[in-house]
N, C-alpha and C positions, 0 to 999 in steps of 0.2 A: 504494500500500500504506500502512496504516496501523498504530499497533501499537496494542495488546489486552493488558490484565493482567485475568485470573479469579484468585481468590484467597479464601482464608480464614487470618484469623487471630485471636491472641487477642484481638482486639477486637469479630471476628464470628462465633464459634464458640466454643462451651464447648468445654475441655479432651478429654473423650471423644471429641467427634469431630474433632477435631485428631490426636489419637493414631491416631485410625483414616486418616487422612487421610496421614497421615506417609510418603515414600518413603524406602525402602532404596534402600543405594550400589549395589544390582544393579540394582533398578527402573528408578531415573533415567535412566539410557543407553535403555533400550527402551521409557520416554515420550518422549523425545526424540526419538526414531528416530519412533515412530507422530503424533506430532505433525508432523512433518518433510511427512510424506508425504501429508497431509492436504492436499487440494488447495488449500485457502483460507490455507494457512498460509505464507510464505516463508522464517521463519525464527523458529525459537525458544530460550527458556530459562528454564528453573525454579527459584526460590528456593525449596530443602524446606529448613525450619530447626524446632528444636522450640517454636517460636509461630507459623509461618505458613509455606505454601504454596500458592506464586503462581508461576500459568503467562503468561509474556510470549510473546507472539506478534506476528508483520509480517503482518498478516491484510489481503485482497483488499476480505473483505465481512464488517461489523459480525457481521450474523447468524446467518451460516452459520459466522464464525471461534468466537463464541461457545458455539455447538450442538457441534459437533469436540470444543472445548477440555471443554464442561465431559462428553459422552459417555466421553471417555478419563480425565477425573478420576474418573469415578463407575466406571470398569468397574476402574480399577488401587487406587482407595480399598475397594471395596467397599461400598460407602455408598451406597442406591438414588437418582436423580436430584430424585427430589423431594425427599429430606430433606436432599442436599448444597445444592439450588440456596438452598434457605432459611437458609443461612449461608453464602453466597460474595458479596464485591463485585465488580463490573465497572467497570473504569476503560477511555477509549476516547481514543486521538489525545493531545491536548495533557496532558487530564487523568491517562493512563496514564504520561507520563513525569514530573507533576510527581509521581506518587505515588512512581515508583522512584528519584527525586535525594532522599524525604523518607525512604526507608527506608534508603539509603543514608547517611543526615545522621544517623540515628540517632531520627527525629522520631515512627516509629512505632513506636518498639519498645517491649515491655513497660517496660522504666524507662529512660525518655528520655534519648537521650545513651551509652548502651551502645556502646561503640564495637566489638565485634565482626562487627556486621555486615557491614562493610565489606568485610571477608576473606570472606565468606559469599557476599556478591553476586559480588566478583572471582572466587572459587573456580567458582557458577553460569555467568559467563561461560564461564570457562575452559574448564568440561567440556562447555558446548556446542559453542566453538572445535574441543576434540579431535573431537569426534563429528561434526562440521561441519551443525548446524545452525543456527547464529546470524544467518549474513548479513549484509549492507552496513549496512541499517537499524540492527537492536538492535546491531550494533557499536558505529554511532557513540555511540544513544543509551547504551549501556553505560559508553565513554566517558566518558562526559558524569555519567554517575551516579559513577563512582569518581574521578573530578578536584572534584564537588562536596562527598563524604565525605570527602577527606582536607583540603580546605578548613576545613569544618565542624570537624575536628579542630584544624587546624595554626592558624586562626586567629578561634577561640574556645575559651571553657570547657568545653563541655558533656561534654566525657567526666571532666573533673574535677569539677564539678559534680552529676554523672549514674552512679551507680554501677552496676553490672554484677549478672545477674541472682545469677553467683556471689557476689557478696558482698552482695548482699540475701538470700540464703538462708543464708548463714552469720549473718545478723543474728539471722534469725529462730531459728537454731537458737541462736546465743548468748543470745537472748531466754527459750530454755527452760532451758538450763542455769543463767541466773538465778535463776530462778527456782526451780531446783530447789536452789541454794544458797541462796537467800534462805528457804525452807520450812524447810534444816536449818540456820542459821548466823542467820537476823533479817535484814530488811531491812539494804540499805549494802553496801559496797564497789563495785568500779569493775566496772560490766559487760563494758567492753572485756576486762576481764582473765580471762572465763569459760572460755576454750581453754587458759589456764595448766594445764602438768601434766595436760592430757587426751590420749588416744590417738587419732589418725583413720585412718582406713579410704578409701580413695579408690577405689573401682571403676572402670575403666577406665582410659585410656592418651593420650584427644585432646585436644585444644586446650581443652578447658570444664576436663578432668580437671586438664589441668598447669593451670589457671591454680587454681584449687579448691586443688590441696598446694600451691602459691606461697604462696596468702593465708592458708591456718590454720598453715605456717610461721612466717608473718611474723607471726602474730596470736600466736605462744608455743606453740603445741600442743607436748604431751612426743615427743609420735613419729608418726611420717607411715606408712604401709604401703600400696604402692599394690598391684591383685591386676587382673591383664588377661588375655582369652584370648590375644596373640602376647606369650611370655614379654618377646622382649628388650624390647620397646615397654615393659612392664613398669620392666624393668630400668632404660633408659638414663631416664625421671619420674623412680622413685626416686633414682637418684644425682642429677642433678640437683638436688632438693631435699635431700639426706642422708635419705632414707629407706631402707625395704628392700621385700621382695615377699613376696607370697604366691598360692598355687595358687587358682586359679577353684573349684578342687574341692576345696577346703579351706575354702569360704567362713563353712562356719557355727563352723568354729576361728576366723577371722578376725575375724569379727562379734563371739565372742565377748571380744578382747581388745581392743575400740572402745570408744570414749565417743559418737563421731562415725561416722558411715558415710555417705560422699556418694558417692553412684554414676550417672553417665553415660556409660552404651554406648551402641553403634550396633547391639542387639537388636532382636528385630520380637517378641519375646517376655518375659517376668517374665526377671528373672537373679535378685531375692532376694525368695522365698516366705515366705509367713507359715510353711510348714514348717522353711525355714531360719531362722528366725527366733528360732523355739519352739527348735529346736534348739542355737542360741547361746545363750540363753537356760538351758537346762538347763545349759551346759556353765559359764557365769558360774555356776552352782548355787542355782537361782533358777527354779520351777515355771511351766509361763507362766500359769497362770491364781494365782497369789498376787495379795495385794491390795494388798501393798505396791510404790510403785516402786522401779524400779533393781535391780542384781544383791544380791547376796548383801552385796556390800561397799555397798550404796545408791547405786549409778550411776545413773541414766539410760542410755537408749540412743535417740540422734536420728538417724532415715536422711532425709539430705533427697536427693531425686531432684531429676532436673535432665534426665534422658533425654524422651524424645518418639519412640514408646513409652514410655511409664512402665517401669522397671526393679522399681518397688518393689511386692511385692503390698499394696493398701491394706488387706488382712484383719489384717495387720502390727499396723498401730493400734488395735486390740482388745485387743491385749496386754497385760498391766499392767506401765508400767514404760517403753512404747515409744513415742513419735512419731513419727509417717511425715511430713513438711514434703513437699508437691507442688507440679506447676504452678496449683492452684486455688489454693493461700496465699498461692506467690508473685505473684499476678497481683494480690492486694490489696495486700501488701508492696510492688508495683511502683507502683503509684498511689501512695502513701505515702510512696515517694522522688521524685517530681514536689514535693513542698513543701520542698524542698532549698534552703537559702537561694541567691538568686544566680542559679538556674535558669532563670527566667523569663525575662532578659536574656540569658541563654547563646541558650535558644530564639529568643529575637527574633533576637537574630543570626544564627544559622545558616537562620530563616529566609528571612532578608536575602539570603543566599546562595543560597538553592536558588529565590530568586524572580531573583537575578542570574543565574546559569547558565542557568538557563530559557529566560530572553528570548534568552540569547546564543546557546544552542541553535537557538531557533525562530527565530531571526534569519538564522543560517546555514544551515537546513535550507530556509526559504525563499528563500530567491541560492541554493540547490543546482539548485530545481526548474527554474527561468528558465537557469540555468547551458546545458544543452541546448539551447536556444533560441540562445543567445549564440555558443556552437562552432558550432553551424550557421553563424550567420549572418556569424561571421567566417570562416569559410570559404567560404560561396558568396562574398564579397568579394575574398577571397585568389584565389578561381577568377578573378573577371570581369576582377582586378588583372594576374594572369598573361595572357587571354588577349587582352586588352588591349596589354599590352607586347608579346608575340609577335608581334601584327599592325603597331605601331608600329617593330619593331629590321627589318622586314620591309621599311617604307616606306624608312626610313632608310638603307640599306645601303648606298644610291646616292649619298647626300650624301658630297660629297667633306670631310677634314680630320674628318668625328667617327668616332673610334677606340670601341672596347672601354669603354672608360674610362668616354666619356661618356656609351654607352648603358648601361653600371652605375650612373653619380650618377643618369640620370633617371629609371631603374625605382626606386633607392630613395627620392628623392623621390615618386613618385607614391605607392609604399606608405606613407611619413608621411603622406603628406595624406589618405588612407584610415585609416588607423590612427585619427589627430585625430580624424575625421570620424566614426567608429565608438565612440569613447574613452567619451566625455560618456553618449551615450544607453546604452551596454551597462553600465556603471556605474548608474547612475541606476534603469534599470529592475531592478538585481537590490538597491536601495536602496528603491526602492519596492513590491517582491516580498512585503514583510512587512508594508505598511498593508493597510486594509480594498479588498474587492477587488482586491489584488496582485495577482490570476492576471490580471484583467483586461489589465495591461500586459504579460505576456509574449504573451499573444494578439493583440495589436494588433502587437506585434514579428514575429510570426510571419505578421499578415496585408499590413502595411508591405510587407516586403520578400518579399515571396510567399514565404516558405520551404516546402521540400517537407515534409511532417509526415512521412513516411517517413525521412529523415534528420534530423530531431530524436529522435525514437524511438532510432536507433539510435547518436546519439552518448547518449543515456541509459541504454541497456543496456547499453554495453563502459565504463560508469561504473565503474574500480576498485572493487573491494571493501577496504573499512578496518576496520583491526579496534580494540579496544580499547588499554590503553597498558601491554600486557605481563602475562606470565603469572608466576603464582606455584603453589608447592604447595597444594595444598585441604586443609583442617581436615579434620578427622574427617566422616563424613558424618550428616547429617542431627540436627547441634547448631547452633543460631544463638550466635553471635557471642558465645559466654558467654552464652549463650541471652537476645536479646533485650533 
């Protein structure tokens, strides 16, 4: 078996179809399940995050895993196979795992160095752990993918170096509020300072949301208001930050006492329409088609979205007075934070990293394969050593003066000098497993000593299953890592 990543992200697919592409937290389980049962498949798991969705699979056969993976992506996207296959990559074997230790490193996400991902992929393992499709394979490599992300964290820069999509979009929106002081007040003053004395709006409740009222707290905002469909969830953000709540059905009151409105659910549908919009709007006391910006008092109103589905209707941006910030701005503002001073050298390192694990990886995946070979063949030894001594305690019996004793020191000496005798070459060959033609020597081991391939085989199927290095709770579904 080998593993198989199909995928699209924001590097291969425009935003629309991403959004279309996007699994719900009810979806997920029942592509998992249809992916499970696919013949060619042993085992799988899905990273849906709102930049990218990639299906990892332990696939038999290139072709037929490929054909499976991407029929089920296009029947549960909705997205006919011809138009999805012209935005999805295929990674296979070596190259599918150095890609999932690079997304896990943070290497490919929209602003390099994001460290949410990390939670993102472990949370993907996890739910295939529950639903029991993962398997021995992407266990290990799983593994292997979350020991090299929190490396990439714990011993380099790059999440210091590397800011998060949330606060690349808070850039941009402090970039309009700029501006929109600098029109009435003259260029100058300190753009950090643009959140001073403004109100924000936070729609939703997960992991992207609380980090989102974290930072325009810390950034000076006058007041936080978070608004969620499950009240408490709601409730326990706002305190957290010192804010308060408001009703989902209240929203265009809400809207209208914002400066700021950032909103990421886990909708498959709009949460704020340009009707709502129009309607906050009026209630600031401000027509939406005036030609002036801002409410009545000269506000601005910036909704930067951050959902996958989009949350925000973009008819919004028509409005006078309004900004709609999406995932097409931020994907240019994410390139923009790659010139990050420092950056550069963070990346070198961590990719230092994910070319170290790799090798360590395929190092030990190759002494896995031979491993079979090796329990075979010290076991047919351990047979001939046994049946050897039985015939020998047999001759013996009659020799007068050797007790018990002696026929114990000389079965365990024979088995050291088997053991010695076996040490050297079963070593070596699972050393040599990972040069050019490697398999070559586990064949020669299995033709040496005649083993039966029928008992390699099956010290290779009763091969424990390993799972990853532990379970945690999963983010909100279907937001990456602070998105990316």
């Amino acid at each position: 078996m080998s593993v198989l990543v199909v995928g699209l992200s924001h590097k291969s697919a425009p935003v629309p179809i991403l959004e279309r592409a996007a699994l719900s937290a009810e979806e997920l389980p029942k592509l998992l399940r249809d992916l499970h049962q696919t013949g060619d498949v042993a085992g799988t798991f899905v990273i849906s995050t709102c930049n990218r969705v990639e299906i990892y699979a332990d696939v038999d056969r290139f072709h037929a895993g490929v054909a499976a993976i991407c029929e089920l992506l296009s029947r549960y996207s909705g997205i006919g196979t011809s138009e999805l296959t012209g935005n999805l990559y295929v990674h296979y074997e070596e190259r599918a795992v150095k890609h999932l230790l690079a997304v896990a490193s943070g290497l490919d996400s929209m602003v390099v160095g994001e460290g949410q991902i990390l939670g993102q992929v472990r949370a993907a393992l996890n739910v295939s752990r529950e639903h029991g499709t993962l398997g021995r394979v992407l266990g290990e490599v799983g593994s292997v993918a979350l020991r090299t992300g929190k490396r990439a964290h714990a011993e380099t820069g790059i999440d210091r170096t590397g800011p998060s999509l949330v606060s690349v979009g808070i850039d941009a929106a402090l970039a309009e509020f700029g501006r929109a002081r600098a029109a009435e007040d003259g260029p100058g003053g300190d753009p950090a300072q643009a959140l001073d004395g403004l109100n924000m709006l936070v729609v939703g409740a997960g992991s992207m949301s609380a980090l989102a009222a974290t930072t325009v707290v810390r950034q000076g905002a006058a007041s936080v208001v978070i608004a969620n469909r499950t009240r408490r969830h709601a409730e326990r953000l706002a305190a957290s930050v010192g804010g308060t709540t408001a009703d989902l059905a209240d929203l265009p009151g809400a809207i209208a006492g914002a400066d700021l409105v950032i909103s990421c659910t886990g909708a498959t549908g709009l949460v704020i329409t340009a009707e709502i919009i129009e309607s906050a709007l009026a209630i600031r006391g401000q027509a939406p088609d005036a030609g002036t910006p801002g409410s009545a008092d000269g506000r601005p109103l910036v909704l930067l979205d951050l959902a996958m589905p989009r949350d925000v209707d973009t008819r919004a941006a028509d409005l006078a007075g309004v900004t709609v910030i999406g995932m097409d701005e931020l994907a240019h503002a994410g390139r923009s934070a790659r010139a990050v001073p420092g950056i550069t050298d963070d990346v070198a390192a961590v990719r230092a990293i994910v070319a170290e694990e790799f090798a360590a990886h395929r190092s030990a995946a190759h002494a896995a394969r031979v491993t079979p070979t090796v329990v075979a063949l010290r076991a047919k030894a351990a047979e001939v050593v046994d049946a050897e001594l039985a015939r020998l305690a047999g001759r013996l019996r009659s020799v007068e003066g050797l007790d018990g004793q002696a026929l114990d020191e000389i079965a365990r000496t024979v088995r050291r000098v088997v053991d010695k005798l076996l040490h050297a070459p079963t070593v070596r060959v699972k050393e040599l497993a990972g040069s050019p033609r490697g398999d070559g020597y586990d064949e020669a081991l299995r033709v040496l000593f005649d083993l039966d391939p029928r008992t390699v085989e099956a010290v290779a199927v009763a091969d424990p299953e390993q799972g990853d290095d532990g379970s945690v709770s999963a983010p909100s579904a279907g937001h990456e890592e602070g998105g990316e």
